[in-house]
Kinemage of the C-alpha trace (Angstrom):
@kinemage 1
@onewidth
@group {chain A} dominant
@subgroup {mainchain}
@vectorlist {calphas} color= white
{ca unk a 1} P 12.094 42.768 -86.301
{ca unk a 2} L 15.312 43.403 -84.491
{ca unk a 3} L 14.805 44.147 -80.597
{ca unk a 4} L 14.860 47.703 -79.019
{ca unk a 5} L 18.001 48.874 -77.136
{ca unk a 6} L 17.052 47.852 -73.600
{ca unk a 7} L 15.037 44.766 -73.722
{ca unk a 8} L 16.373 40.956 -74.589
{ca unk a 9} L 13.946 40.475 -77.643
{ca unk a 10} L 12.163 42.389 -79.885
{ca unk a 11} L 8.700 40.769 -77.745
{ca unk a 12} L 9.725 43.166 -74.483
{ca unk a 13} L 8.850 41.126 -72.087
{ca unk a 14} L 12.170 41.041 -70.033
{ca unk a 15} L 14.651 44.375 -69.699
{ca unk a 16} L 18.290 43.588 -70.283
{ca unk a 17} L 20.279 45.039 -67.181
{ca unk a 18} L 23.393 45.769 -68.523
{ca unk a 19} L 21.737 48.201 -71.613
{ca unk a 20} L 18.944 49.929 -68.884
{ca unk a 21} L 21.716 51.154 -66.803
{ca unk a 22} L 23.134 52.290 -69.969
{ca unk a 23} L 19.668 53.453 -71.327
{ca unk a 24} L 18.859 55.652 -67.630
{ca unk a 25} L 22.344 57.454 -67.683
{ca unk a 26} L 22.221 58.616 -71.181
{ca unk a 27} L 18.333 59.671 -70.406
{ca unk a 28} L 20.106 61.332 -67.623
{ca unk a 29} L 22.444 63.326 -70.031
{ca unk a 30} L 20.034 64.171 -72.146
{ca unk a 31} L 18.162 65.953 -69.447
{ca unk a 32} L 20.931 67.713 -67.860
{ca unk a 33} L 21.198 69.685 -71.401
{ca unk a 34} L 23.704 66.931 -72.932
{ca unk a 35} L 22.946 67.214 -77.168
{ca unk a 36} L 22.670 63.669 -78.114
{ca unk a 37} L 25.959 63.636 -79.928
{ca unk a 38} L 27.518 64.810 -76.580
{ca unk a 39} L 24.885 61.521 -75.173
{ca unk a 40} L 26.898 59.474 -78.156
{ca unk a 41} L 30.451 60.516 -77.594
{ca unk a 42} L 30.032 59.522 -73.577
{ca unk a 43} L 28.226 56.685 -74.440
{ca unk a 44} L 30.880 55.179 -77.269
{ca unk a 45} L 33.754 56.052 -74.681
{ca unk a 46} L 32.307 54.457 -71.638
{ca unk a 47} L 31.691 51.528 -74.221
{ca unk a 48} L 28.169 51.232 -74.607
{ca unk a 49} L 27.160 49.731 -77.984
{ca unk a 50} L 24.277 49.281 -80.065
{ca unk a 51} L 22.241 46.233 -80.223
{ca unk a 52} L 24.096 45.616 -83.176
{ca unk a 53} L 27.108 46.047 -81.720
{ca unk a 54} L 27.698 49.597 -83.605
{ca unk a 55} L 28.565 52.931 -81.724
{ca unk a 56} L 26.013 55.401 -80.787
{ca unk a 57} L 25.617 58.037 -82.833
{ca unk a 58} L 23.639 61.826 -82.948
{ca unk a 59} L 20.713 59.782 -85.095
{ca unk a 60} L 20.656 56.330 -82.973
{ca unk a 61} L 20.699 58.292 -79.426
{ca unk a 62} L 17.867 60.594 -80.887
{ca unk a 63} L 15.722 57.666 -82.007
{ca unk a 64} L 16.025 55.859 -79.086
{ca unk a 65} L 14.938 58.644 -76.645
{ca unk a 66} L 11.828 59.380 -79.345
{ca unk a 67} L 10.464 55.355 -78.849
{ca unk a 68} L 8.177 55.487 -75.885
{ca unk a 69} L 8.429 51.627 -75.251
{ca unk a 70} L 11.571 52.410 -73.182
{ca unk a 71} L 9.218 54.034 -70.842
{ca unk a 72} L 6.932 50.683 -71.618
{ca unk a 73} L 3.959 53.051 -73.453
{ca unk a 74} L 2.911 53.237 -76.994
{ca unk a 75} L 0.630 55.331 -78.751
{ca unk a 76} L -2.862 54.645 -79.150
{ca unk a 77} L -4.955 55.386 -82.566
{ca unk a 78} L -5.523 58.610 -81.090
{ca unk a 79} L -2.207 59.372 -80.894
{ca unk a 80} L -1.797 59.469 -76.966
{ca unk a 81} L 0.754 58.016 -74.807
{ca unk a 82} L -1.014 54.581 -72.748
{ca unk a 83} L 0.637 51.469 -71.121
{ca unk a 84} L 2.307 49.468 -73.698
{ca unk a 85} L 1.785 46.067 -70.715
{ca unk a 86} L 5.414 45.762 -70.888
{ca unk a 87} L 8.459 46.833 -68.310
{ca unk a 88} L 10.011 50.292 -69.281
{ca unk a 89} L 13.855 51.208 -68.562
{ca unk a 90} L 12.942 54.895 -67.381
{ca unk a 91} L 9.435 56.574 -66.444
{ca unk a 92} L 6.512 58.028 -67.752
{ca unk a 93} L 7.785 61.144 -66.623
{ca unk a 94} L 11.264 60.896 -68.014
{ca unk a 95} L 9.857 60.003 -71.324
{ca unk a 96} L 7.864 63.177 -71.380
{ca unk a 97} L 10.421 65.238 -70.196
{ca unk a 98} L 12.294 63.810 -73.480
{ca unk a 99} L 9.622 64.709 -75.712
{ca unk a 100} L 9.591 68.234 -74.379
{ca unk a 101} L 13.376 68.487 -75.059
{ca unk a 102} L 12.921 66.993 -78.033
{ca unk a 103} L 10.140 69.960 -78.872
{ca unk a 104} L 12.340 72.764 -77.548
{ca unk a 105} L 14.741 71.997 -79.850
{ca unk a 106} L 13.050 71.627 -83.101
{ca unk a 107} L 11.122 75.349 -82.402
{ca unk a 108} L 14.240 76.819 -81.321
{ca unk a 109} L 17.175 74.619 -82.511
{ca unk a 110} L 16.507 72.252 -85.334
{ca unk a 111} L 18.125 69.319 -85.742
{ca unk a 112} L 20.961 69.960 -88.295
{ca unk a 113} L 20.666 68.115 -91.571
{ca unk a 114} L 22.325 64.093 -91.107
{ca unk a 115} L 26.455 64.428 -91.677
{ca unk a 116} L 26.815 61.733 -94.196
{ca unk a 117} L 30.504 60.478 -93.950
{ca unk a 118} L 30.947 58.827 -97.192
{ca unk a 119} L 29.229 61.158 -100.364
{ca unk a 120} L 31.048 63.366 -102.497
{ca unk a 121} L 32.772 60.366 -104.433
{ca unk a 122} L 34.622 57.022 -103.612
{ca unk a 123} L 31.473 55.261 -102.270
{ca unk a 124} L 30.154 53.597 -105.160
{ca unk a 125} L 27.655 51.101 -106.036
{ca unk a 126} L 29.141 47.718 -106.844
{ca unk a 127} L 26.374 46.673 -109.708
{ca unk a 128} L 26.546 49.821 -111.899
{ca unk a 129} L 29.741 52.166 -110.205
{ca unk a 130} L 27.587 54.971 -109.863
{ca unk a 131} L 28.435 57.282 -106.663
{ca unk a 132} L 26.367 56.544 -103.846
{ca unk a 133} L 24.541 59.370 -102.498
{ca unk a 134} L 22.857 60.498 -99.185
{ca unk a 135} L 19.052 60.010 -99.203
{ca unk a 136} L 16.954 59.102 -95.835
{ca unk a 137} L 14.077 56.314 -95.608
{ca unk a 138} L 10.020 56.729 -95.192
{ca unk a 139} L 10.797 56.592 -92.092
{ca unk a 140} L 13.909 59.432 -91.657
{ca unk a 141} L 16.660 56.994 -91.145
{ca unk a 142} L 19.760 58.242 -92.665
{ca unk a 143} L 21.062 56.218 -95.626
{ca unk a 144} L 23.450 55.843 -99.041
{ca unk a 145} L 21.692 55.031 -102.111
{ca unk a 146} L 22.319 54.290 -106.043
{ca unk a 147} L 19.947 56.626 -107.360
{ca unk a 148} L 17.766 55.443 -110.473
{ca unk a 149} L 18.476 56.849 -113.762
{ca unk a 150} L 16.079 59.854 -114.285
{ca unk a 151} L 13.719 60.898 -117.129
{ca unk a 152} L 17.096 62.421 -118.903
{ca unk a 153} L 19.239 59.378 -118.495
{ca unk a 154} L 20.923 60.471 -115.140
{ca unk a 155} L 21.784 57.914 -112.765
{ca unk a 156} L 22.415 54.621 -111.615
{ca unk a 157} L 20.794 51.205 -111.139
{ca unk a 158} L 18.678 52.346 -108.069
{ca unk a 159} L 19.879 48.795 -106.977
{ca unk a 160} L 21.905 48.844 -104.003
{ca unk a 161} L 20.385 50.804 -100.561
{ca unk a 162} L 22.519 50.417 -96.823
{ca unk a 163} L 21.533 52.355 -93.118
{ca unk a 164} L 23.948 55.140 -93.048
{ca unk a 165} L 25.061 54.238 -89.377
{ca unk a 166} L 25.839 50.643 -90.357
{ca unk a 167} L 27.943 52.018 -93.099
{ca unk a 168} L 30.187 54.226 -91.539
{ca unk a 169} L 30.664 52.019 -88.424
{ca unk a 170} L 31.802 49.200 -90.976
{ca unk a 171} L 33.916 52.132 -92.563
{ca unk a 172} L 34.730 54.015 -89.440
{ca unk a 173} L 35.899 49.971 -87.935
{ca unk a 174} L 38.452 49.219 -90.691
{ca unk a 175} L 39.925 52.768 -90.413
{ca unk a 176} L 40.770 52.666 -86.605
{ca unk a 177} L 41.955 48.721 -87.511
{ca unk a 178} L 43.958 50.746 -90.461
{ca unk a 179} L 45.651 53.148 -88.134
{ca unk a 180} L 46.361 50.814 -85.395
{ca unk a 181} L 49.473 49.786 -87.716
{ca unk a 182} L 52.703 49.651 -86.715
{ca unk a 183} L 54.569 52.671 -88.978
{ca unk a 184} L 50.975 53.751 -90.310
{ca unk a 185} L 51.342 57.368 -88.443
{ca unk a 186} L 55.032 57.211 -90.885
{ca unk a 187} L 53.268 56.588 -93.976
{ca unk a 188} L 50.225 59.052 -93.583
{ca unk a 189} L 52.299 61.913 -93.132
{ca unk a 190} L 54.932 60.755 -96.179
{ca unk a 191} L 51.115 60.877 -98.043
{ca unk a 192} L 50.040 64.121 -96.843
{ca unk a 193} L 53.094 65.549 -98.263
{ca unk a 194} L 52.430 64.390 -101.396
{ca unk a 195} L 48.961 65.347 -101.371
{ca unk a 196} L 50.177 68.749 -100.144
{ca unk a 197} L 52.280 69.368 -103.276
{ca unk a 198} L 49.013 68.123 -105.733
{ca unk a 199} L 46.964 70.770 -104.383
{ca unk a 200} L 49.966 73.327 -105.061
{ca unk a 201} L 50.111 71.673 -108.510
{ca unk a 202} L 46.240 71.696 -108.903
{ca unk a 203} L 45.581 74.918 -108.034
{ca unk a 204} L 48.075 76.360 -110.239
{ca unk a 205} L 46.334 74.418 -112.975
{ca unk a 206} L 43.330 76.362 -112.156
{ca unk a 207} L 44.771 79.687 -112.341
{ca unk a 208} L 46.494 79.020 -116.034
{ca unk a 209} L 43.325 77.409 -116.936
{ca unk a 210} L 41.394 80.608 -115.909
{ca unk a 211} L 44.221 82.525 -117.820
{ca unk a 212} L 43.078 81.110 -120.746
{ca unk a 213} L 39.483 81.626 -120.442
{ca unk a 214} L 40.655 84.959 -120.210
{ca unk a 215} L 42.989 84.966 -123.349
{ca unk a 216} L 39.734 83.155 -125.200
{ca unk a 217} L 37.807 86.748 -124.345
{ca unk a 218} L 39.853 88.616 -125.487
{ca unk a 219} L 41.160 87.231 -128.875
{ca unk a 220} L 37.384 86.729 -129.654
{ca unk a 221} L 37.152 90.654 -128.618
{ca unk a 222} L 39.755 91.547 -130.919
{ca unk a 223} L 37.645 89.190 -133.610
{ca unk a 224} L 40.780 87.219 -133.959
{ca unk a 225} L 38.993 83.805 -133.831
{ca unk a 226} L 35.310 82.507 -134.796
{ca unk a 227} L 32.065 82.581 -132.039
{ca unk a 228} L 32.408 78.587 -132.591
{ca unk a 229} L 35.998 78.613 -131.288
{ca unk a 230} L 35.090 80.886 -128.630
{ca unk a 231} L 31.990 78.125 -127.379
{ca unk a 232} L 34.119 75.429 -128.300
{ca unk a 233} L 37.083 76.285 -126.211
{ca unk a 234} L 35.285 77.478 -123.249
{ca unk a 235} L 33.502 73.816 -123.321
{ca unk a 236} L 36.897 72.252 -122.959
{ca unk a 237} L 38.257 74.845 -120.363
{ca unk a 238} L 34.818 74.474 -118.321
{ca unk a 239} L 35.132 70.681 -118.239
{ca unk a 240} L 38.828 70.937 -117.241
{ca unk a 241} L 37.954 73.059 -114.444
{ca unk a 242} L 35.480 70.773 -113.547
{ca unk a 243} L 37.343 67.842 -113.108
{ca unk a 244} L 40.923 69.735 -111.388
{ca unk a 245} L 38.342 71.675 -108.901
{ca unk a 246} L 36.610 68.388 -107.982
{ca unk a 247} L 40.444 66.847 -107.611
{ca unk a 248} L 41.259 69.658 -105.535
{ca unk a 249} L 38.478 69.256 -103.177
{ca unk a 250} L 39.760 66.073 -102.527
{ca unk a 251} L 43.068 66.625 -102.188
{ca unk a 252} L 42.786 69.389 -99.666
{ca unk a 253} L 40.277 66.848 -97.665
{ca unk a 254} L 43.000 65.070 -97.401
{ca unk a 255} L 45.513 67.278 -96.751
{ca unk a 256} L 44.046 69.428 -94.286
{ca unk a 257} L 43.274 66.705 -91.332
{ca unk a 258} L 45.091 66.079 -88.208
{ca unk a 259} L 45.908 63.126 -85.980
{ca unk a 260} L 47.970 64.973 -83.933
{ca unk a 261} L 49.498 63.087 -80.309
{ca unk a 262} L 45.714 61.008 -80.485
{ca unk a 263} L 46.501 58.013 -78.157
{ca unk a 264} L 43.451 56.398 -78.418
{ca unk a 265} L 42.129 56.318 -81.935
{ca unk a 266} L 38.912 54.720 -81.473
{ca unk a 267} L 38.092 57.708 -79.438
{ca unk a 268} L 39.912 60.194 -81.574
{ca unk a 269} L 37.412 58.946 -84.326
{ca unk a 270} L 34.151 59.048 -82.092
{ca unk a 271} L 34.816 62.376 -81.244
{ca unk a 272} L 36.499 63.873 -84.507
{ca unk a 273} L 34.712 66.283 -86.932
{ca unk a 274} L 33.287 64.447 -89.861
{ca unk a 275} L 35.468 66.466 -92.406
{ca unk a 276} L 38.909 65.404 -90.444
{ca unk a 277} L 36.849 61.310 -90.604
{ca unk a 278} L 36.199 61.836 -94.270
{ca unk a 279} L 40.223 63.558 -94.926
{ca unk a 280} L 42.057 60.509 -93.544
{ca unk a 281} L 38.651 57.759 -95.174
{ca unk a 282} L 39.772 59.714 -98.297
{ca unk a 283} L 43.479 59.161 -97.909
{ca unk a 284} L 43.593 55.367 -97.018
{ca unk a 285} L 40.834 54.490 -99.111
{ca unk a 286} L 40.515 54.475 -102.701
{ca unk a 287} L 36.958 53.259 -103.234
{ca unk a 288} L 34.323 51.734 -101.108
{ca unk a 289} L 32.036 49.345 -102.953
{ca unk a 290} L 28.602 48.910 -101.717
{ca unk a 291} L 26.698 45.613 -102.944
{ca unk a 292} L 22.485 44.793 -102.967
{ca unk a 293} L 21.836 42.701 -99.226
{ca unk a 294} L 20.765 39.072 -99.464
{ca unk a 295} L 16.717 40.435 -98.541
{ca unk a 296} L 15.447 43.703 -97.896
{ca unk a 297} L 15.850 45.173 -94.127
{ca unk a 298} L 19.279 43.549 -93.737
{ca unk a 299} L 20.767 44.712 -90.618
{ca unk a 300} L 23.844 43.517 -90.933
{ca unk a 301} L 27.110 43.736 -93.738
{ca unk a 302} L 27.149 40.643 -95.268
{ca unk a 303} L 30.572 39.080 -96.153
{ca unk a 304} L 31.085 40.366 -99.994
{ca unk a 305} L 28.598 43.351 -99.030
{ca unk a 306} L 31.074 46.021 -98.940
{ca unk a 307} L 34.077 46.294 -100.622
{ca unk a 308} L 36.900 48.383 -99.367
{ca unk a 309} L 39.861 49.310 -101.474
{ca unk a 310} L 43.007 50.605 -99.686
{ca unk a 311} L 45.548 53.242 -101.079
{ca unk a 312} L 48.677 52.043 -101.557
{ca unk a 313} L 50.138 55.548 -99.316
{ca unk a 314} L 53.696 55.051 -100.629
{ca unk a 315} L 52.740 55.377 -104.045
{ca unk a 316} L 50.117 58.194 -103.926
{ca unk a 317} L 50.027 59.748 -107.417
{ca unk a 318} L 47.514 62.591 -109.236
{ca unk a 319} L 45.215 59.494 -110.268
Protein backbone atom coordinates (compact mmCIF):
# COMPACT_ATOMS: atom_id res chain seq x y z
CA UNK A 1 0.00 0.00 0.00
CA UNK A 2 1.91 3.06 -1.00
CA UNK A 3 1.89 5.91 1.80
CA UNK A 4 -0.41 9.05 1.73
CA UNK A 5 1.06 12.43 0.66
CA UNK A 6 2.03 13.83 4.06
CA UNK A 7 3.09 11.06 6.25
CA UNK A 8 6.60 8.89 6.01
CA UNK A 9 4.79 5.43 5.59
CA UNK A 10 1.75 4.19 4.55
CA UNK A 11 1.31 3.14 8.78
CA UNK A 12 0.86 7.20 9.64
CA UNK A 13 2.39 7.26 12.52
CA UNK A 14 4.95 10.13 11.85
CA UNK A 15 4.04 13.40 9.43
CA UNK A 16 6.75 14.21 6.94
CA UNK A 17 7.57 18.06 7.37
CA UNK A 18 8.64 18.98 4.20
CA UNK A 19 5.10 17.52 2.33
CA UNK A 20 2.68 19.09 5.47
CA UNK A 21 3.92 22.47 4.76
CA UNK A 22 3.24 21.61 1.27
CA UNK A 23 -0.08 19.77 2.18
CA UNK A 24 -1.42 23.18 4.57
CA UNK A 25 -0.64 25.77 1.73
CA UNK A 26 -2.37 23.99 -1.01
CA UNK A 27 -5.39 23.35 1.69
CA UNK A 28 -4.94 27.01 1.97
CA UNK A 29 -5.53 27.58 -1.85
CA UNK A 30 -8.13 25.52 -2.05
CA UNK A 31 -10.03 27.52 0.46
CA UNK A 32 -9.30 30.88 -0.77
CA UNK A 33 -11.41 29.72 -4.04
CA UNK A 34 -8.12 28.24 -5.83
CA UNK A 35 -9.74 25.17 -8.39
CA UNK A 36 -7.44 22.37 -7.74
CA UNK A 37 -5.79 22.61 -11.11
CA UNK A 38 -4.97 26.28 -10.15
CA UNK A 39 -3.80 24.15 -6.43
CA UNK A 40 -1.68 21.87 -9.15
CA UNK A 41 -0.15 24.47 -11.36
CA UNK A 42 1.24 26.44 -7.98
CA UNK A 43 2.07 23.41 -6.51
CA UNK A 44 4.22 21.83 -9.71
CA UNK A 45 5.91 25.40 -10.03
CA UNK A 46 6.89 25.90 -6.46
CA UNK A 47 8.15 22.18 -6.94
CA UNK A 48 6.12 20.14 -4.85
CA UNK A 49 5.88 16.53 -6.08
CA UNK A 50 3.98 13.53 -5.54
CA UNK A 51 4.99 10.75 -3.37
CA UNK A 52 5.95 9.23 -6.43
CA UNK A 53 7.80 11.85 -7.48
CA UNK A 54 5.07 12.86 -10.31
CA UNK A 55 3.50 16.45 -10.61
CA UNK A 56 0.27 17.34 -9.11
CA UNK A 57 -2.42 17.27 -11.13
CA UNK A 58 -6.53 18.46 -11.15
CA UNK A 59 -7.26 14.49 -10.12
CA UNK A 60 -4.22 13.94 -7.50
CA UNK A 61 -4.89 17.50 -5.68
CA UNK A 62 -8.70 16.53 -5.62
CA UNK A 63 -8.06 13.11 -4.09
CA UNK A 64 -5.86 14.20 -1.67
CA UNK A 65 -8.09 16.97 -0.16
CA UNK A 66 -11.17 14.13 -0.28
CA UNK A 67 -8.86 11.54 2.23
CA UNK A 68 -9.71 12.59 5.72
CA UNK A 69 -6.50 10.93 7.23
CA UNK A 70 -4.70 14.22 6.41
CA UNK A 71 -6.86 15.67 9.03
CA UNK A 72 -5.91 12.18 11.03
CA UNK A 73 -9.94 10.93 10.90
CA UNK A 74 -11.51 8.15 9.04
CA UNK A 75 -14.89 7.11 8.61
CA UNK A 76 -16.61 4.85 10.79
CA UNK A 77 -19.22 1.99 9.51
CA UNK A 78 -21.68 4.59 9.88
CA UNK A 79 -20.16 6.67 7.64
CA UNK A 80 -19.11 9.59 10.09
CA UNK A 81 -15.96 11.39 10.42
CA UNK A 82 -14.01 10.02 14.09
CA UNK A 83 -10.28 10.10 15.16
CA UNK A 84 -8.31 7.96 12.93
CA UNK A 85 -5.40 7.81 16.43
CA UNK A 86 -2.97 9.17 14.08
CA UNK A 87 -1.33 12.93 13.59
CA UNK A 88 -3.20 14.95 10.81
CA UNK A 89 -1.36 17.72 8.55
CA UNK A 90 -4.44 20.22 8.78
CA UNK A 91 -7.67 20.22 11.15
CA UNK A 92 -10.86 18.83 11.65
CA UNK A 93 -12.18 21.96 10.62
CA UNK A 94 -10.15 22.46 7.50
CA UNK A 95 -11.08 19.05 6.38
CA UNK A 96 -14.72 19.92 6.61
CA UNK A 97 -14.43 23.07 5.13
CA UNK A 98 -12.93 20.87 2.10
CA UNK A 99 -15.75 18.65 1.97
CA UNK A 100 -18.13 21.56 1.79
CA UNK A 101 -16.14 22.97 -1.19
CA UNK A 102 -15.95 19.88 -2.50
CA UNK A 103 -20.09 19.74 -2.25
CA UNK A 104 -20.56 23.25 -3.63
CA UNK A 105 -19.01 22.34 -6.53
CA UNK A 106 -20.49 19.14 -7.60
CA UNK A 107 -24.34 20.87 -7.06
CA UNK A 108 -23.29 23.87 -8.78
CA UNK A 109 -20.08 23.14 -10.78
CA UNK A 110 -19.33 19.55 -11.57
CA UNK A 111 -16.20 18.33 -11.96
CA UNK A 112 -15.50 18.26 -15.76
CA UNK A 113 -15.02 14.83 -17.27
CA UNK A 114 -10.86 13.60 -16.72
CA UNK A 115 -8.69 15.29 -19.88
CA UNK A 116 -6.99 12.19 -21.00
CA UNK A 117 -3.71 13.33 -22.80
CA UNK A 118 -2.91 10.37 -24.82
CA UNK A 119 -6.43 8.76 -26.67
CA UNK A 120 -7.45 9.40 -30.03
CA UNK A 121 -4.55 7.15 -31.53
CA UNK A 122 -0.70 6.64 -31.08
CA UNK A 123 -1.01 5.11 -27.56
CA UNK A 124 -1.21 1.59 -28.20
CA UNK A 125 -1.06 -1.58 -26.41
CA UNK A 126 2.23 -3.39 -26.85
CA UNK A 127 0.68 -7.20 -26.74
CA UNK A 128 -2.08 -6.81 -29.38
CA UNK A 129 -1.50 -2.86 -31.00
CA UNK A 130 -4.88 -2.00 -30.27
CA UNK A 131 -5.39 1.89 -29.32
CA UNK A 132 -5.48 2.44 -25.79
CA UNK A 133 -8.44 4.15 -24.58
CA UNK A 134 -9.60 6.28 -21.55
CA UNK A 135 -11.59 4.26 -18.97
CA UNK A 136 -11.45 5.07 -14.98
CA UNK A 137 -11.07 2.32 -12.09
CA UNK A 138 -13.79 0.99 -9.33
CA UNK A 139 -12.52 3.38 -7.62
CA UNK A 140 -12.65 6.72 -10.22
CA UNK A 141 -9.00 6.93 -10.85
CA UNK A 142 -8.36 8.02 -14.30
CA UNK A 143 -6.69 5.44 -16.55
CA UNK A 144 -5.69 3.99 -20.35
CA UNK A 145 -6.84 0.63 -21.10
CA UNK A 146 -6.77 -2.19 -24.01
CA UNK A 147 -10.28 -2.83 -24.15
CA UNK A 148 -11.43 -6.62 -24.55
CA UNK A 149 -12.78 -7.73 -27.75
CA UNK A 150 -16.64 -7.46 -27.54
CA UNK A 151 -19.52 -9.88 -28.34
CA UNK A 152 -18.98 -8.68 -32.23
CA UNK A 153 -15.27 -9.16 -32.35
CA UNK A 154 -14.31 -5.48 -31.44
CA UNK A 155 -11.32 -4.94 -29.51
CA UNK A 156 -8.19 -5.75 -28.06
CA UNK A 157 -6.51 -8.12 -25.60
CA UNK A 158 -7.99 -6.34 -22.47
CA UNK A 159 -4.33 -7.08 -21.34
CA UNK A 160 -2.46 -4.11 -20.58
CA UNK A 161 -4.11 -1.33 -17.83
CA UNK A 162 -1.67 1.97 -16.47
CA UNK A 163 -2.93 5.15 -13.87
CA UNK A 164 -3.52 7.89 -16.26
CA UNK A 165 -1.34 10.39 -14.12
CA UNK A 166 1.64 8.01 -14.16
CA UNK A 167 1.29 7.89 -17.86
CA UNK A 168 1.35 11.24 -18.92
CA UNK A 169 4.00 12.32 -16.34
CA UNK A 170 6.27 9.49 -17.95
CA UNK A 171 5.01 11.05 -21.35
CA UNK A 172 4.78 14.63 -20.30
CA UNK A 173 8.89 13.87 -18.71
CA UNK A 174 10.42 12.72 -22.03
CA UNK A 175 8.71 15.62 -23.91
CA UNK A 176 10.15 18.54 -21.76
CA UNK A 177 13.66 16.20 -21.89
CA UNK A 178 12.71 16.27 -25.88
CA UNK A 179 12.46 20.00 -26.11
CA UNK A 180 15.27 20.85 -23.91
CA UNK A 181 17.45 20.10 -27.20
CA UNK A 182 19.77 22.18 -28.53
CA UNK A 183 18.14 23.22 -32.27
CA UNK A 184 14.81 21.29 -31.24
CA UNK A 185 12.72 24.80 -31.33
CA UNK A 186 14.57 24.73 -35.35
CA UNK A 187 13.27 21.46 -36.17
CA UNK A 188 9.62 21.75 -34.73
CA UNK A 189 8.84 24.65 -36.66
CA UNK A 190 10.66 23.11 -40.11
CA UNK A 191 7.80 20.17 -39.00
CA UNK A 192 4.95 22.35 -38.51
CA UNK A 193 5.45 23.59 -41.91
CA UNK A 194 5.22 20.49 -43.30
CA UNK A 195 2.36 19.48 -41.37
CA UNK A 196 0.81 22.81 -42.38
CA UNK A 197 0.95 21.99 -46.11
CA UNK A 198 -0.67 18.12 -45.33
CA UNK A 199 -3.64 19.62 -43.92
CA UNK A 200 -3.86 21.99 -47.13
CA UNK A 201 -3.29 18.76 -49.10
CA UNK A 202 -5.78 16.74 -46.90
CA UNK A 203 -8.43 18.88 -46.90
CA UNK A 204 -8.47 19.34 -50.50
CA UNK A 205 -8.68 15.57 -50.67
CA UNK A 206 -11.82 15.87 -48.80
CA UNK A 207 -13.48 18.30 -50.91
CA UNK A 208 -12.74 16.19 -54.38
CA UNK A 209 -13.67 13.21 -52.46
CA UNK A 210 -17.05 14.86 -51.53
CA UNK A 211 -17.18 15.94 -55.29
CA UNK A 212 -17.47 12.62 -56.15
CA UNK A 213 -20.01 11.48 -53.79
CA UNK A 214 -21.75 14.08 -55.45
CA UNK A 215 -21.01 13.01 -59.14
CA UNK A 216 -22.06 9.23 -57.76
CA UNK A 217 -25.77 10.99 -57.08
CA UNK A 218 -26.17 12.22 -59.78
CA UNK A 219 -25.07 9.71 -62.54
CA UNK A 220 -27.20 7.17 -60.50
CA UNK A 221 -30.07 10.02 -60.88
CA UNK A 222 -29.65 10.15 -64.44
CA UNK A 223 -29.77 6.00 -64.22
CA UNK A 224 -26.42 6.07 -65.84
CA UNK A 225 -24.92 3.38 -63.52
CA UNK A 226 -26.43 0.30 -61.41
CA UNK A 227 -27.87 0.74 -57.43
CA UNK A 228 -24.77 -1.76 -56.76
CA UNK A 229 -22.28 0.78 -58.16
CA UNK A 230 -23.97 3.48 -56.45
CA UNK A 231 -23.52 1.33 -52.71
CA UNK A 232 -20.38 0.13 -53.86
CA UNK A 233 -18.73 3.40 -54.57
CA UNK A 234 -20.09 5.28 -51.73
CA UNK A 235 -18.44 2.32 -49.47
CA UNK A 236 -15.08 3.22 -50.90
CA UNK A 237 -15.63 7.09 -50.79
CA UNK A 238 -17.01 6.70 -47.04
CA UNK A 239 -13.94 4.73 -45.97
CA UNK A 240 -11.63 7.24 -47.73
CA UNK A 241 -13.15 9.97 -45.89
CA UNK A 242 -12.75 8.14 -42.95
CA UNK A 243 -9.29 7.61 -42.90
CA UNK A 244 -8.13 11.50 -44.60
CA UNK A 245 -10.64 13.13 -41.83
CA UNK A 246 -9.02 11.08 -39.03
CA UNK A 247 -5.41 12.20 -40.74
CA UNK A 248 -6.57 15.60 -40.71
CA UNK A 249 -7.46 15.70 -37.15
CA UNK A 250 -4.12 14.91 -36.51
CA UNK A 251 -2.42 16.96 -38.57
CA UNK A 252 -4.13 20.14 -37.51
CA UNK A 253 -3.31 18.90 -33.69
CA UNK A 254 -0.23 19.30 -34.69
CA UNK A 255 -0.20 22.16 -36.55
CA UNK A 256 -2.19 24.40 -34.57
CA UNK A 257 0.05 24.50 -31.15
CA UNK A 258 2.33 27.10 -29.93
CA UNK A 259 5.56 27.30 -27.96
CA UNK A 260 5.89 30.69 -28.44
CA UNK A 261 9.06 32.78 -26.29
CA UNK A 262 8.26 29.74 -23.33
CA UNK A 263 11.52 29.97 -21.25
CA UNK A 264 10.80 27.48 -18.96
CA UNK A 265 9.27 24.43 -20.54
CA UNK A 266 8.59 22.36 -17.65
CA UNK A 267 6.28 25.09 -16.65
CA UNK A 268 5.05 25.89 -20.11
CA UNK A 269 3.84 22.16 -20.02
CA UNK A 270 2.25 22.25 -16.41
CA UNK A 271 0.33 25.04 -17.30
CA UNK A 272 -0.48 24.44 -21.14
CA UNK A 273 -3.94 23.35 -22.45
CA UNK A 274 -4.08 19.65 -23.00
CA UNK A 275 -4.83 20.07 -26.82
CA UNK A 276 -1.47 22.37 -27.31
CA UNK A 277 0.32 18.98 -24.80
CA UNK A 278 -1.29 16.48 -27.11
CA UNK A 279 -0.25 18.86 -30.70
CA UNK A 280 3.49 18.89 -29.93
CA UNK A 281 3.10 14.65 -28.01
CA UNK A 282 1.62 14.15 -31.53
CA UNK A 283 4.41 15.79 -33.46
CA UNK A 284 7.55 14.28 -31.70
CA UNK A 285 6.04 11.09 -31.11
CA UNK A 286 5.06 8.49 -33.41
CA UNK A 287 3.67 5.81 -31.11
CA UNK A 288 3.66 5.18 -27.45
CA UNK A 289 3.65 1.52 -26.51
CA UNK A 290 2.13 0.54 -23.30
CA UNK A 291 3.18 -3.05 -21.89
CA UNK A 292 1.19 -5.45 -18.94
CA UNK A 293 3.20 -4.40 -15.24
CA UNK A 294 5.22 -7.13 -13.56
CA UNK A 295 1.90 -7.57 -10.76
CA UNK A 296 -1.21 -5.83 -10.54
CA UNK A 297 -1.23 -2.24 -8.64
CA UNK A 298 2.20 -1.34 -10.04
CA UNK A 299 2.93 2.13 -9.19
CA UNK A 300 5.66 2.63 -11.01
CA UNK A 301 6.89 2.34 -15.13
CA UNK A 302 8.91 -0.46 -15.23
CA UNK A 303 12.00 -0.40 -17.55
CA UNK A 304 10.50 -2.04 -20.97
CA UNK A 305 6.92 -0.81 -19.65
CA UNK A 306 6.45 1.91 -22.03
CA UNK A 307 7.73 2.29 -25.21
CA UNK A 308 8.17 5.63 -26.82
CA UNK A 309 8.83 6.07 -30.48
CA UNK A 310 10.19 9.47 -31.67
CA UNK A 311 9.46 11.19 -35.11
CA UNK A 312 12.19 11.60 -37.07
CA UNK A 313 10.94 15.80 -37.56
CA UNK A 314 13.22 16.25 -40.60
CA UNK A 315 11.63 13.67 -42.47
CA UNK A 316 7.91 14.17 -41.61
CA UNK A 317 5.91 12.64 -44.48
CA UNK A 318 1.81 11.88 -45.05
CA UNK A 319 2.50 8.36 -43.30
Amino acid sequence: MPRLYGFEDASRRRLRDDEVDATRLMVSRALSDQSNQDVAVWANGEGYRGTLGGEWKDASVGRLFRNPAIAGLRYDDDGELVDAGHPGAITREEFEALLEREKARSTKDAEPAYDYLLTGGGCTCGKCTEDLGGARTNSGTPGYRCRPKDKKGHGGCGEVRIDAELLEDHVGENVVAELLKPGIRASIAKAQAAVRKQVEDLKRDIKELEGRQSELGRLYGNREISGEALVAGEREIAANLKGIRSRLRYAEQMANFSLGHAKDLVKWWNSAPTASKRGITLLLLEKIEVFPASARGVRTIEPGRVVLHWRKLSGMSDS
